[in-house]
C-alpha positions as CSV (number, residue, x, y, z in Angstrom):
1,X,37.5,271.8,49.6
2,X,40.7,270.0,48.8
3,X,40.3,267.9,52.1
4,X,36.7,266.9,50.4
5,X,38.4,266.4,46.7
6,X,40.8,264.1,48.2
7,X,38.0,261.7,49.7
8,X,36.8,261.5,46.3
9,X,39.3,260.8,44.6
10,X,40.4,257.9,47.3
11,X,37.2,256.5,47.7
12,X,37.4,253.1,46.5
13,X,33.6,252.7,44.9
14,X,35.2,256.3,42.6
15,X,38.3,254.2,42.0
16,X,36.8,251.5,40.6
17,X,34.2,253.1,38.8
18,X,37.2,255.1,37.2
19,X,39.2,252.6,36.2
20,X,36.4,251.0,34.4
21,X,35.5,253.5,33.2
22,X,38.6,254.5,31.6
23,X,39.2,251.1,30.0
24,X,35.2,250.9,29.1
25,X,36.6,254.6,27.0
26,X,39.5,252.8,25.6
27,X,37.4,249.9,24.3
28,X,35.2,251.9,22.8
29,X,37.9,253.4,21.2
30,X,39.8,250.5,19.6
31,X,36.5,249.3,18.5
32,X,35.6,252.4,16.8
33,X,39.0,252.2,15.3
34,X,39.2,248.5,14.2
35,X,35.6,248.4,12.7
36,X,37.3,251.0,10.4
37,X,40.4,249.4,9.9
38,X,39.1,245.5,8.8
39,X,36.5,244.8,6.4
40,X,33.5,243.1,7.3
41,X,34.5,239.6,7.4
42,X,37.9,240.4,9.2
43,X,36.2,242.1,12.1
44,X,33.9,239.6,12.2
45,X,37.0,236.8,12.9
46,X,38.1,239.3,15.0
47,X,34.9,239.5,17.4
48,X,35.1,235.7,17.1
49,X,38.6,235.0,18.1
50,X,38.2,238.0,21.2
51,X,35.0,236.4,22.1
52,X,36.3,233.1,22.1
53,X,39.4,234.3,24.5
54,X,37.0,236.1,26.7
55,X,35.0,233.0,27.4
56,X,37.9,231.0,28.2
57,X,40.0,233.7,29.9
58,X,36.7,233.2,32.3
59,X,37.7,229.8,32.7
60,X,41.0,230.3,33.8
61,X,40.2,233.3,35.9
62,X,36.9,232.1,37.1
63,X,38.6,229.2,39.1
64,X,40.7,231.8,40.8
65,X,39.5,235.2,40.8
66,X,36.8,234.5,43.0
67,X,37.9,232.7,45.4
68,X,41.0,234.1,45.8
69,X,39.1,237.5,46.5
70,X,36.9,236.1,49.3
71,X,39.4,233.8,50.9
72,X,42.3,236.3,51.1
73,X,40.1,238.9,52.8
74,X,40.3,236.6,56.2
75,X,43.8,235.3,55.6
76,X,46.8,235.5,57.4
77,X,50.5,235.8,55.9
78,X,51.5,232.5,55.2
79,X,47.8,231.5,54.6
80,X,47.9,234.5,51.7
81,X,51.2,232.7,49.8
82,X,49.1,229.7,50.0
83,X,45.9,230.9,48.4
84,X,48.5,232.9,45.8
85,X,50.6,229.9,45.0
86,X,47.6,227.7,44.2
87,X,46.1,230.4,41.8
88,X,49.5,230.4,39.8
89,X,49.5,226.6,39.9
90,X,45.9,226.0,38.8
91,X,46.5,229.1,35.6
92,X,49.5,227.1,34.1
93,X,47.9,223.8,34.4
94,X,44.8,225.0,32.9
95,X,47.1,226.5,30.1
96,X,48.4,223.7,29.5
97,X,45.4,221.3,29.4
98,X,43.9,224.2,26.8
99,X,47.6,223.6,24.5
100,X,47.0,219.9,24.4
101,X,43.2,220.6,24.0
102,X,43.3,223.6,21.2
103,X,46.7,221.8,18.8
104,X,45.9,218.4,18.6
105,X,41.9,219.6,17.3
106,X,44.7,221.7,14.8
107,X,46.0,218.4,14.0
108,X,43.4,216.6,13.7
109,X,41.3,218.7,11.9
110,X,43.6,221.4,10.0
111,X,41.3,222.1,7.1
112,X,38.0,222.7,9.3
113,X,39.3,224.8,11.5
114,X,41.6,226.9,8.8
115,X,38.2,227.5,6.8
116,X,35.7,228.1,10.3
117,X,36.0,231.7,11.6
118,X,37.7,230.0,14.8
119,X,41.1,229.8,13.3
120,X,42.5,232.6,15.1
121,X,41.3,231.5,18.3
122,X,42.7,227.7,17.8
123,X,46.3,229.3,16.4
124,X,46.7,232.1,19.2
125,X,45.0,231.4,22.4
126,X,47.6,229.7,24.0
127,X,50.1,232.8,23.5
128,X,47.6,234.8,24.7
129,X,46.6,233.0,27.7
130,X,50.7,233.3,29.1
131,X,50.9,236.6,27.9
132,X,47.8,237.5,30.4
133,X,48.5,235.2,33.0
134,X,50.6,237.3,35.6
135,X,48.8,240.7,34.8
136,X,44.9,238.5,35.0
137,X,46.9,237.3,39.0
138,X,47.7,240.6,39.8
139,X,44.4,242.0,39.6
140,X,42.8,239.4,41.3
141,X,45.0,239.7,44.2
142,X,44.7,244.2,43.8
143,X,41.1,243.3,44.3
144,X,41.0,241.1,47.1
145,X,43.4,243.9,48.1
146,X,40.8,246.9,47.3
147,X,43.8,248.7,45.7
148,X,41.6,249.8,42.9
149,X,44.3,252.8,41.8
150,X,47.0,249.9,40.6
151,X,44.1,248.1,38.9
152,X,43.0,251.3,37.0
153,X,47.3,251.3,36.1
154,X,47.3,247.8,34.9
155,X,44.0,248.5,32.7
156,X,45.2,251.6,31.1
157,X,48.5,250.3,30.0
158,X,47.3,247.0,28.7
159,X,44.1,249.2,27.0
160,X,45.8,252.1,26.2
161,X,48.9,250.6,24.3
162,X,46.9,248.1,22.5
163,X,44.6,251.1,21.1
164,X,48.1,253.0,20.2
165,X,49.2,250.6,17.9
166,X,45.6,250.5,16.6
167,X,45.9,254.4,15.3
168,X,49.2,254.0,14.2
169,X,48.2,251.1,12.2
170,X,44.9,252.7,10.8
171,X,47.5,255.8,9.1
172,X,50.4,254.0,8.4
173,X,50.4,250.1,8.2
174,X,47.0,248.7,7.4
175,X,48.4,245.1,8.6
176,X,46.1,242.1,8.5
177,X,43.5,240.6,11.3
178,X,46.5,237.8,12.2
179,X,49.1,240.9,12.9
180,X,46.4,242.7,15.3
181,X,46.2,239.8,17.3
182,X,50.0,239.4,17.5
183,X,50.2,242.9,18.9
184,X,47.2,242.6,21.4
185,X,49.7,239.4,22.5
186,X,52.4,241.9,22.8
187,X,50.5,244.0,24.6
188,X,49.7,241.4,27.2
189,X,53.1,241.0,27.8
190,X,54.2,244.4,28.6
191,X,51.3,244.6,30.9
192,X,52.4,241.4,32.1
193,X,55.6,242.7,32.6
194,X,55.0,245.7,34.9
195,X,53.0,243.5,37.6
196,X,55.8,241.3,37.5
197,X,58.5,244.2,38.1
198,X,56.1,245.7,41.3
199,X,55.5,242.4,42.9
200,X,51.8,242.5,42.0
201,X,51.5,239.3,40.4
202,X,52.8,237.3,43.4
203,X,54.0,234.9,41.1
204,X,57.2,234.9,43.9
205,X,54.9,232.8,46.0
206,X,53.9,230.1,43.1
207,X,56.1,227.4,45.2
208,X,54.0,228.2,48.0
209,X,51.1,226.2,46.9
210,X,49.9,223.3,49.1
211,X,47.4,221.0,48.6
212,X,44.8,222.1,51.1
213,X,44.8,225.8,49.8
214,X,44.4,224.4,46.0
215,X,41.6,222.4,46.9
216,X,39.6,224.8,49.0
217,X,40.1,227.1,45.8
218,X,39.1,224.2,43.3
219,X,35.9,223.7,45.6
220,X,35.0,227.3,45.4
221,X,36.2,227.7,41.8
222,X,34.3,225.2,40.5
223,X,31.1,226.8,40.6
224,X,32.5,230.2,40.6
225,X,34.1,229.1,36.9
226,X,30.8,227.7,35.7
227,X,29.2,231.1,36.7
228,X,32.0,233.1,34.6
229,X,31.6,230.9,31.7
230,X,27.8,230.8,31.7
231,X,27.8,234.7,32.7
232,X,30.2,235.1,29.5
233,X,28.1,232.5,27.2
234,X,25.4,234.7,28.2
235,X,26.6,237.3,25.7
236,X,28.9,235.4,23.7
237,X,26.9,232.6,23.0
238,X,24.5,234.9,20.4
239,X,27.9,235.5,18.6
240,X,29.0,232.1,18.4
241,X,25.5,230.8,17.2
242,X,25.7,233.5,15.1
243,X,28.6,232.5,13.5
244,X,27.9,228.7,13.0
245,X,24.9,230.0,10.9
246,X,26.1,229.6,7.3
247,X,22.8,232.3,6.4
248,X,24.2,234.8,9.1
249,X,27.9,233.7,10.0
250,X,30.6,236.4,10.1
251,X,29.0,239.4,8.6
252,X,25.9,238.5,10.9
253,X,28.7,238.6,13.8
254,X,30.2,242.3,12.8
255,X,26.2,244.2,12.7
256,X,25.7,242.3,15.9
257,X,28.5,243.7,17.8
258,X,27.8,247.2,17.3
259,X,24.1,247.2,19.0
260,X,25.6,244.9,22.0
261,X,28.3,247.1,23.0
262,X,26.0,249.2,25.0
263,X,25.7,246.6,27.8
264,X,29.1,245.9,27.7
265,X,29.1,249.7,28.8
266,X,26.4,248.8,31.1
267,X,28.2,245.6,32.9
268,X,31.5,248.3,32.8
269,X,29.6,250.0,35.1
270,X,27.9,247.4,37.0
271,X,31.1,245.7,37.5
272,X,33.2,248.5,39.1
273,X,30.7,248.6,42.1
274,X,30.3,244.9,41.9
275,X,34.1,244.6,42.8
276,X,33.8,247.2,46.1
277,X,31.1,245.5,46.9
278,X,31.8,241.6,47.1
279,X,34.6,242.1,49.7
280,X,32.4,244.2,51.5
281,X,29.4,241.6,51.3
282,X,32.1,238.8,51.7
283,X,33.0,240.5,55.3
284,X,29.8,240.7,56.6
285,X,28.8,236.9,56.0
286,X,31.7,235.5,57.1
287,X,31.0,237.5,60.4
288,X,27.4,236.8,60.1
289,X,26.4,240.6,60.0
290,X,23.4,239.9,58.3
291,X,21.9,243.6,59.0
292,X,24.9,244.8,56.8
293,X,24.6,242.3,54.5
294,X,21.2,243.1,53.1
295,X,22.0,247.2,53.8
296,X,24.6,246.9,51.4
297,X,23.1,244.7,48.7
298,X,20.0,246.9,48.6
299,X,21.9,250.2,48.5
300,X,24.0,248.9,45.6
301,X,21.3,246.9,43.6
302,X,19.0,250.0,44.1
303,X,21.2,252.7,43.4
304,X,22.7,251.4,40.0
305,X,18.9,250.6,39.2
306,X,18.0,253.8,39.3
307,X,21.4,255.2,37.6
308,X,20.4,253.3,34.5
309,X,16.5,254.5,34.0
310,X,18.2,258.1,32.5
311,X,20.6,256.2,30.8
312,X,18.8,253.6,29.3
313,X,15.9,256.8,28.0
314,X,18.8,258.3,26.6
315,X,20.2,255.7,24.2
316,X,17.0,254.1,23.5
317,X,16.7,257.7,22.0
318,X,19.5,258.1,20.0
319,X,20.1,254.3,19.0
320,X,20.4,255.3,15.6
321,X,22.6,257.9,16.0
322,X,24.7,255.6,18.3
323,X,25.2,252.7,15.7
324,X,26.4,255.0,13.1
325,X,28.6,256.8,15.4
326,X,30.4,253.4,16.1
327,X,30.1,251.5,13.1
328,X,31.1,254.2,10.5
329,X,29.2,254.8,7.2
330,X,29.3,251.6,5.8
331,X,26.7,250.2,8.6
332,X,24.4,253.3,7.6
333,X,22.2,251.3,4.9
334,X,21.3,248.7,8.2
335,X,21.3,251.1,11.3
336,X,17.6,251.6,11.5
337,X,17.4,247.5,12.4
338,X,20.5,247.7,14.7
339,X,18.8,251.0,16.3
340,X,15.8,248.1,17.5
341,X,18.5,245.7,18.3
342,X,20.1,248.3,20.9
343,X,17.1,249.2,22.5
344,X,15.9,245.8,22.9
345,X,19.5,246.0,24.8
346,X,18.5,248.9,26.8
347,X,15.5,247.3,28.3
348,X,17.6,244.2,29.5
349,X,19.9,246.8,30.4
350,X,17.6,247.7,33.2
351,X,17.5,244.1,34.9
352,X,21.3,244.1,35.2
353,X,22.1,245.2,38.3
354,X,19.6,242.9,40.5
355,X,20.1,240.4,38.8
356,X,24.2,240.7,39.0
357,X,23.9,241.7,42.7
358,X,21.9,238.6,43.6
359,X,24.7,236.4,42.2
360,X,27.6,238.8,43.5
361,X,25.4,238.1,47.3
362,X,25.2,234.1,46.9
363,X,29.1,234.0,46.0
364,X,29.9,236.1,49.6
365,X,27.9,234.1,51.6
366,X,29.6,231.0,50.2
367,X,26.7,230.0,47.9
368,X,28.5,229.4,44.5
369,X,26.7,226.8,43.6
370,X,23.9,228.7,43.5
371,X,25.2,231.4,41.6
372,X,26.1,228.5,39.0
373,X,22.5,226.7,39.0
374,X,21.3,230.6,38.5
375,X,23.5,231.3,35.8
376,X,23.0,228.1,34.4
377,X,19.3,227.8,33.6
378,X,19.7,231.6,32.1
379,X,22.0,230.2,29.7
380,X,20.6,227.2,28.6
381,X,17.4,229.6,27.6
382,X,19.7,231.6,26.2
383,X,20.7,229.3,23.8
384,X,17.6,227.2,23.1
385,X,16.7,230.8,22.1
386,X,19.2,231.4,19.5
387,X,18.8,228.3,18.1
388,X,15.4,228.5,17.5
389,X,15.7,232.2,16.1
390,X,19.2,231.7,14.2
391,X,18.1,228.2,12.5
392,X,14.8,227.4,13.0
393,X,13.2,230.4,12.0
394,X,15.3,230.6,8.8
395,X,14.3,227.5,7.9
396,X,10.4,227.8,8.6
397,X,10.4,231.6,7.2
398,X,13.7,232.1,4.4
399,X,12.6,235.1,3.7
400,X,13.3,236.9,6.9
401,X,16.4,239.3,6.1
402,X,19.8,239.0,8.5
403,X,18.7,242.1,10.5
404,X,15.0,240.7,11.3
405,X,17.1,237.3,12.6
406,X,19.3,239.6,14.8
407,X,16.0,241.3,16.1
408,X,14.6,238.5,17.2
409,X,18.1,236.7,19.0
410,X,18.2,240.5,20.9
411,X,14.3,239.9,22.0
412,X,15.1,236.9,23.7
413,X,17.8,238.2,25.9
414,X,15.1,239.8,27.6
415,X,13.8,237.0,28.5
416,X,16.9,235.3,29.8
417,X,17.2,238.1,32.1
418,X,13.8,238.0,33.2
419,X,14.6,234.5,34.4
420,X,17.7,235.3,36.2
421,X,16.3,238.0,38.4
422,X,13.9,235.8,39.3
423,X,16.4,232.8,40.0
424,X,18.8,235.0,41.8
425,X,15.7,236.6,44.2
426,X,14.2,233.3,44.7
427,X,18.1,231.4,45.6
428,X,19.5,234.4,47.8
429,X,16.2,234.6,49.3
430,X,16.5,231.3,50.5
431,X,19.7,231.9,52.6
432,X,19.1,235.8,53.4
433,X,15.3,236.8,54.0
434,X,14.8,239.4,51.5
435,X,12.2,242.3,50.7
436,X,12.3,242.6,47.1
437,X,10.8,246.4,46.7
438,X,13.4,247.4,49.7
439,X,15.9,247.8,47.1
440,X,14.4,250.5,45.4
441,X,13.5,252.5,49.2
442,X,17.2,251.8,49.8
443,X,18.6,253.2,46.8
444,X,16.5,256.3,46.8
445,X,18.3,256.3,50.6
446,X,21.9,256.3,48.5
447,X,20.8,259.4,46.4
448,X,19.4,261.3,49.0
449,X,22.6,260.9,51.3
450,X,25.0,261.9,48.1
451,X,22.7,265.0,47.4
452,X,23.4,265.7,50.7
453,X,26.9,265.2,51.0
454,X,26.7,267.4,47.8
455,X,25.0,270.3,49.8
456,X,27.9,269.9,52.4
457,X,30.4,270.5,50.2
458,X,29.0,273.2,48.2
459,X,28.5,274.6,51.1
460,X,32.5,274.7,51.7
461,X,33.3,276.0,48.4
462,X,30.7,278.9,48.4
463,X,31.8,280.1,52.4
């Protein structure tokens, strides 16, 4: 029984899973806490300057992260301080190109951007971005690595220790929007700080970097970073939109991230067997294992479809209950429209996982730009979409309410994904032969082995 309880808890697809799990908990947490902590218009900076981070944080990280996980997975020592030396070396110069970038728009445009709901973002990024630099290294190397049980460490204390000053603050300070995003700096730090003290960081290897390596990873990165930014513009863009609108702007920002953080706990998921899988996928390309190749995308892309259906029945359920629940009692008067917003979530929900498994599959078999053209066309519609609902429709119809404009931005994410799936089939397709409905036989072949496995070791408890 232990024997069988100690697989479990090693397995790496559990490991992952947990770890985002654990900081998808501890999200939800701090943003349960802060949407009661700041008024409307405070949170709705907030989700601005966090959103803005995010996306560029994907930048940074997206050159790397990447490529550093495919490349290191066939590398040999010396070739490993290469690869590790260039990431360091392309994070501080993109930090520094974003300092010159972000202050002189300060100085050149002070007033604007004090008075836009951007002036966090413009003021603190830069700390931010050296504050998260080593710990961000670290678990792009832990993952090339498959040492999921350090990432799960790194997550919790940079999650966990921003949320603690987040209760103490909620029952005993009660300090301004600008003093929350000093502390999630300060957070980053000490996270920062702990990869650096274990080595994880490999930031003693930043001399290493030679001009070969940094170009192979600038090649790869340069498609893998437009896929992280238009994967992150995906989601972020409705905020952004949202916020230019002077009809909608920062209180149309605060309803709109309540109904969206369902799919962040949907990608949570979706992105904790996404990281098992891509060295696995990564492996079999680069030996030309093609048999594996499509076993393993089908399994995963099929099993997490199917994970979701239950889900997805659940929340669209209890979407009411859900906004209130997160958003408090001053979101109560609106929560029947956010309820329609979150299920509209719930169905894209449920495209997800083939459509995030077709991109994770073009990236292993060295097809980033691909995955980019993919990603790409979803976001331009995307956009074109929020445009037309967060301007044009206000114009043509001003009596539509805030929460009817909302509705209609969360409709059109459906149809974004749509697209994807049917980019991501059509490109991977291209390189791999695929059968599209074998992903669904396969994954009922995932369930059926685990209810099996689950017999087995029932079985051992019960004899």
């Amino acid at each position: 029984m232990f024997d069988a309880l100690r697989k479990i808890i090693k397995d790496k697809n559990f490991l992952s899973l947990m770890g985002n799990a654990i900081t998808a908990a501890l999200g939800f947490m701090t943003f349960f806490v802060l949407v009661r902590s700041l008024e409307q218009d405070p949170f709705g900076e907030w989700v601005l300057f966090i959103t803005a981070a995010t996306l560029v944080d994907l930048l940074r990280f997206g050159i790397t992260r990447v490529a550093l996980t495919r490349f290191l997975s066939g590398a040999n020592s010396e070739e490993r301080k290469n690869y590790i030396g260039s990431s360091w070396l392309i994070g501080l110069m993109s930090i520094a190109i974003m300092a010159v970038l972000l202050y002189s728009l300060v100085f050149l445009f002070p007033q604007t951007i004090k008075t836009s709901g951007f002036n966090l973002f413009f003021i603190w990024y830069v700390p931010l971005a050296l504050s998260n630099l080593p710990w961000g290294n670290a678990t792009s190397i832990l993952q090339a690595d498959e040492e999921f049980d350090k990432i799960l460490l790194i997550r919790f204390v940079n999650t966990g220790s921003f949320l603690l000053f987040l209760v103490l603050n909620y029952y005993l300070w009660k300090v301004s929007v600008e003093w929350v995003v000093i502390w999630n700096i300060i957070t980053n730090i000490l996270t920062s700080l702990l990869c650096s003290a274990f080595n994880w960081d490999g930031s003693k290897y930043i001399f290493h970097a030679k001009r070969e390596t940094t170009k192979i990873t600038l090649n790869f990165g340069k498609y893998s970073m437009g896929t992280s930014i238009g994967s992150s513009l995906l989601k972020s863009a409705d905020s952004f939109i949202i916020g230019l609108s002077p009809f909608l702007g920062t209180t149309g920002v605060a309803l709109y991230s309540i109904p969206i953080k369902f799919t962040e706990a949907v990608e949570i998921i979706i992105r904790s067997f996404g990281a098992t899988s891509f060295p696995k996928l990564s492996k079999f390309s680069i030996e030309g294992n093609i048999h594996e190749f499509r076993r393993v995308f089908y399994q995963y892309a099929g099993f997490l479809t199917y994970l979701l259906i239950p889900i997805a029945i659940v929340s669209a359920i209890f979407a009411k209950e859900f906004v209130i629940l997160l958003g408090g009692k001053q979101y109560k008067d609106v929560a029947d429209g956010l309820a329609i917003i979150m299920q509209m979530f719930v169905i894209f929900s449920l495209l997800l996982p083939i459509d995030r498994f077709t991109g994770i599959g073009l990236d292993a078999i060295n097809k980033p730009d691909k995955n980019f053209y993919k990603t790409l066309i979803m976001t331009s519609t995307n956009i074109v979409g929020d445009v037309i609902a967060v301007f044009l429709l206000h114009w043509l119809f001003p009596e539509l309410s805030m929460i009817t404009i909302l509705i209609f931005i969360s409709i059109g994410s459906i149809g974004f994904e749509i697209i994807g799936v049917l980019f991501g089939i059509y490109y991977l397709n291209k390189e791999i032969p695929l059968r599209f409905f074998t992903i669904f036989t396969e994954g009922l072949v995932v369930y059926k082995d685990l209810y099996e496995k689950a017999l087995t070791f029932f079985k051992k408890i019960t004899t």
